[in-house]
N, C-alpha and C positions, 0 to 999 in steps of 0.2 A: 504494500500500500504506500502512495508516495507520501512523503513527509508533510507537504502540505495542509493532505486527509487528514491524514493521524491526530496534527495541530488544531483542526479545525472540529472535529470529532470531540477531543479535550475539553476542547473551548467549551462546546455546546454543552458536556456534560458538568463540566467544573460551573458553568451559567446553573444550570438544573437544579442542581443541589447544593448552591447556594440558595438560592431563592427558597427551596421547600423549606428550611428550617423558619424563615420568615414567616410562610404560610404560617405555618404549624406554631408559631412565637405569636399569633394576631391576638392584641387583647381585647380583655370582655369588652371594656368599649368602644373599640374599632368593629367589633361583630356587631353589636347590636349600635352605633350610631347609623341612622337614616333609615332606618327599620320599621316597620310596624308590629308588634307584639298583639297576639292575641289572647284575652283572659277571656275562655270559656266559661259557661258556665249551663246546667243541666238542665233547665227548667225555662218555661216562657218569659217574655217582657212583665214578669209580674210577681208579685209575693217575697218572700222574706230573701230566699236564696238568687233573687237577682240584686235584689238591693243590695247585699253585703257586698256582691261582685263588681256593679256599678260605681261606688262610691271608692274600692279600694284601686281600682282600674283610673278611675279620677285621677289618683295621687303617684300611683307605685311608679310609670312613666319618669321623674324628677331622681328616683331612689337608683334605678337601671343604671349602672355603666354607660355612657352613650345616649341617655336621654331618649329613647324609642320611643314612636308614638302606641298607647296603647289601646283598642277598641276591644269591647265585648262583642262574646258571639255568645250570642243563644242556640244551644240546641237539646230542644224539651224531646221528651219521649221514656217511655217507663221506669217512672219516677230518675232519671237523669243516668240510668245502665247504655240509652242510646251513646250519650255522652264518655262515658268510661271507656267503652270498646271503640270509641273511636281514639282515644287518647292513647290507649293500648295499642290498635290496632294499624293507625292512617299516622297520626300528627308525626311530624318530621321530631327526630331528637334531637334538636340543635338550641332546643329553649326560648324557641321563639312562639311556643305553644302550651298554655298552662290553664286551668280552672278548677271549678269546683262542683262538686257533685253531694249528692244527698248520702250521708256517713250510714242510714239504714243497708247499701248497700254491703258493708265491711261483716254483717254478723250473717248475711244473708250466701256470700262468700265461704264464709267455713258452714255451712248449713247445707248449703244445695250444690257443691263445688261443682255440678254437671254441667248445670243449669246457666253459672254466673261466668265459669271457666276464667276466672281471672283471678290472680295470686297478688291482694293491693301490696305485699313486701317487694313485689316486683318496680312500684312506681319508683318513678322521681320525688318522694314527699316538700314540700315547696313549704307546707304549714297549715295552721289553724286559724281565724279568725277568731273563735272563742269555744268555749264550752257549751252545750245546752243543755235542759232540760227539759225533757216529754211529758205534754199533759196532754188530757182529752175534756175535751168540751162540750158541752151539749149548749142547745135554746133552751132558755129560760122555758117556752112552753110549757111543756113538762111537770117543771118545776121540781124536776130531779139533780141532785147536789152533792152527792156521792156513791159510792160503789154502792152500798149499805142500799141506798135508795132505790140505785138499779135492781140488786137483786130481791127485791120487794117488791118490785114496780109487775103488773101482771100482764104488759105488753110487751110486745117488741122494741129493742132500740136499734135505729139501723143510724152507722156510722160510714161517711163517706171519707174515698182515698185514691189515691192515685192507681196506684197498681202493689201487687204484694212485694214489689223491690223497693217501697218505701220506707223514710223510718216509722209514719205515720202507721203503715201495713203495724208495724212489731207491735207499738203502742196497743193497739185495738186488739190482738191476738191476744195479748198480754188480759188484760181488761176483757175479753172474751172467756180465757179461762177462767177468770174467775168469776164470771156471772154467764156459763154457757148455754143456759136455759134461753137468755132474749137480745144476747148481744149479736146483731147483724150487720155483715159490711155488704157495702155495695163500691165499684170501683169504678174510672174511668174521668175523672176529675184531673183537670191538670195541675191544680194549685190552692192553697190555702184559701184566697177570696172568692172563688167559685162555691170551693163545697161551705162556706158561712153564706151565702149565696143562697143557694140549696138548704142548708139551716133554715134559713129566716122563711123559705117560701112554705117551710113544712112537708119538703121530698127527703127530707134527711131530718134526724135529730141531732147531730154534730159531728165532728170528727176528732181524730187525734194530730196533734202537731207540735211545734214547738213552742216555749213561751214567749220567747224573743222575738219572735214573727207576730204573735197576740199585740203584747208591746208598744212594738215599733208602727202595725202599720192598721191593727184596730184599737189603738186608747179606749176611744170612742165605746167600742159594745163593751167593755171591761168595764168602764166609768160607769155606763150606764145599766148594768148588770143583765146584760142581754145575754150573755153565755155563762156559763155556770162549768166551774172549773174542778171535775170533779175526782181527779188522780191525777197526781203528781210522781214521774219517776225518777227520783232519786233517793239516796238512804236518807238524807235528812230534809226536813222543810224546808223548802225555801223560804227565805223573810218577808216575801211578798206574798206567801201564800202559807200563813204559820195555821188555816185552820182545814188547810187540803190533805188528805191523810195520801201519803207515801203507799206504791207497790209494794214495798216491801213490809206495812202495817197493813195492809190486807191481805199478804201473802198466806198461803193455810200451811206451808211446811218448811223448812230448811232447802229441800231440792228447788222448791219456787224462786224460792230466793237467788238459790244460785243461779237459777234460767235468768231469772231477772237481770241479776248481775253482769252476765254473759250477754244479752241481748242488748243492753241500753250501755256497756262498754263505752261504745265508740264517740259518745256524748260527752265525753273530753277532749273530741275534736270535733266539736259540732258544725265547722264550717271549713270541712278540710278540703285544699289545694294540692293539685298533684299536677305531677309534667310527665311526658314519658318515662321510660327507664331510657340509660345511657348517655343522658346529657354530659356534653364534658365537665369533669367537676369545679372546673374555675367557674363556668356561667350558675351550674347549679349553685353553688355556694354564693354567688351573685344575687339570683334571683330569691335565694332568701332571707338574705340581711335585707335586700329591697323591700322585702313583703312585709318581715318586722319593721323595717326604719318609717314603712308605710303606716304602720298599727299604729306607730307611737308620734308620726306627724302629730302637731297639732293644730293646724286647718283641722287635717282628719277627723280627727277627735273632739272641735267644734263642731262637726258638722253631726260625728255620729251619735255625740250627745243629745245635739238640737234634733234628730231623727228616733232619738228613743232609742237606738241598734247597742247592742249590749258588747264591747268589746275586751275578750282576755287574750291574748295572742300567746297562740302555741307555738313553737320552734319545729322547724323541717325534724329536726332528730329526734324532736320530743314525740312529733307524731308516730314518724315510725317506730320508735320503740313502742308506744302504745296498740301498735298494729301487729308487730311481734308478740306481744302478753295474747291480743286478742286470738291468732292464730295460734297460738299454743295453747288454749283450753283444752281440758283432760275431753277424751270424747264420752267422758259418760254423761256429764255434762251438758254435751252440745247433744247427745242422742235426747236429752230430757226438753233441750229447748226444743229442736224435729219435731216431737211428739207434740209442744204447744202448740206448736205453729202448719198442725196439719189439718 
């Protein structure tokens, strides 16, 4: 080959491989300046689980590397599973794609793994916007006001829901065992203000949901004691609600309990954020100081105050360790929860 070649062959590759290390050197915010970022999120233009995504999509944009612009995407569909398996399944792993989906989904995973076919220790965990707590509601109609009540009561109660991949779905199962005689669901609601909707028109008697959606986005029938709030799921009262008796004080055994425990778990990340798996871990690690530094803005925090929205922020690690505990429940356990939930 004449000498020339050889030289010129060199050249091109000694060109090559310099440059790739640069590639491979580009920082987070060289990647994400001029960008649009998208914060998914599972559910319609509406109810509790867009607001929290709207508002933190407002802010988190300034927190990114680079400054990217962020918009929300909506996409609703059984209770927000459409959403997950796309996250799973489609979204690029570059971190340019992240949202949030209904946390019912996480107990519903070690339950039915056929069914859900997704392993959430697999995601990218991003974080929590808070904790919830699950309660169910009825119309005042009734004039039914606890469990005790229901299972007194010598009618039917039919409670409305999205689909059994909700946390809503668990709630009412829960609250079904223990008053199996009249507690009925009916599903195919897309959202919180439908089915109170349906409440008020008397197609439904209430549903189960979270409080911080009640909260934030009906004051209004809570002030004016239009719903009647009649279990609350967590071990202790909450202070706003000191005379709503706890799942677990109407629980009739120890193994209830444990179901309990096991199913309403994931309520320590009541507004969890995931990204694909595989993100490189500079951006990952990026996009979750971003999403904290987001929590703890305080625009933010004006704003989510003045909106009622109940803010604890959970950390990327902290989720997924709490996703770990969950998936390591003993299966005698999770075969007890099956059984409630059949």
């Amino acid at each position: 080959m004449p000498i020339r070649i050889i030289g010129a062959v060199c050249l091109v590759l000694t060109c090559a491989f310099a440059r790739a290390p640069a590639a491979a050197q580009q920082s987070v915010a060289d990647f994400y300046k001029g960008k649009t970022v998208q914060f998914g999120v599972g559910y319609p233009p509406s109810g509790g689980f867009d607001l929290y995504t709207r508002t933190a999509a407002r802010y988190m944009g300034k927190y990114i590397p680079g400054n990217p612009n962020v918009i929300v995407v909506n996409m609703p569909g059984a209770s927000s599973f459409n959403y997950v398996r796309y996250i799973h399944d489609i979204a690029p792993k570059d971190g340019t794609q992240f949202g949030m989906f209904d946390r019912g989904l996480i107990a519903k995973s070690v339950l039915d793994p056929k069914t859900i076919n997704v392993d959430f220790r697999d995601f990218t965990w991003i974080g929590s916007m808070n904790s919830e707590l699950g309660v169910c509601v009825l119309w005042n109609t009734k004039n039914l006001k606890s469990v005790a009540d229901i299972m007194k009561y010598q009618g039917d109660v039919i409670l409305a829901g999205t689909s059994k991949n909700g946390g809503g779905y668990v709630y009412a199962a829960i609250l079904q065992r223990l008053s199996p005689r009249n507690i009925k669901q009916v599903f195919g609601y897309t959202a919180t203000g439908p089915m109170l909707v349906a409440a008020e028109s008397g197609e439904v008697d209430g549903t189960c949901t979270i409080y911080s959606s009640l909260v934030s986005q009906y004051p209004d029938m809570l002030r004016d004691k239009k719903l009647n709030i009649v279990v609350q799921y967590s071990e202790k009262r909450h202070p706003d609600l000191p005379d709503v008796a706890t799942a677990y004080e109407v629980a009739r055994s120890d193994n209830e309990k444990k179901v309990i425990g096991f199913l309403t778990a994931a309520e320590a990340i009541g507004r969890p954020v995931i990204a694909p798996a595989g993100i490189p871990a500079d951006r990952r690690d990026a996009l979750r100081k971003a999403f904290l530094d987001t929590l703890n803005d305080p625009e933010f925090r004006a704003f989510a105050e003045k909106a009622r929205m109940d803010i604890d922020p959970v950390s990327g690690d902290a989720a997924g360790g709490i996703i770990a505990d969950i998936a390591a429940t003993p299966p005698d356990a999770v075969d007890l929860a099956r059984k409630l939930l059949e």
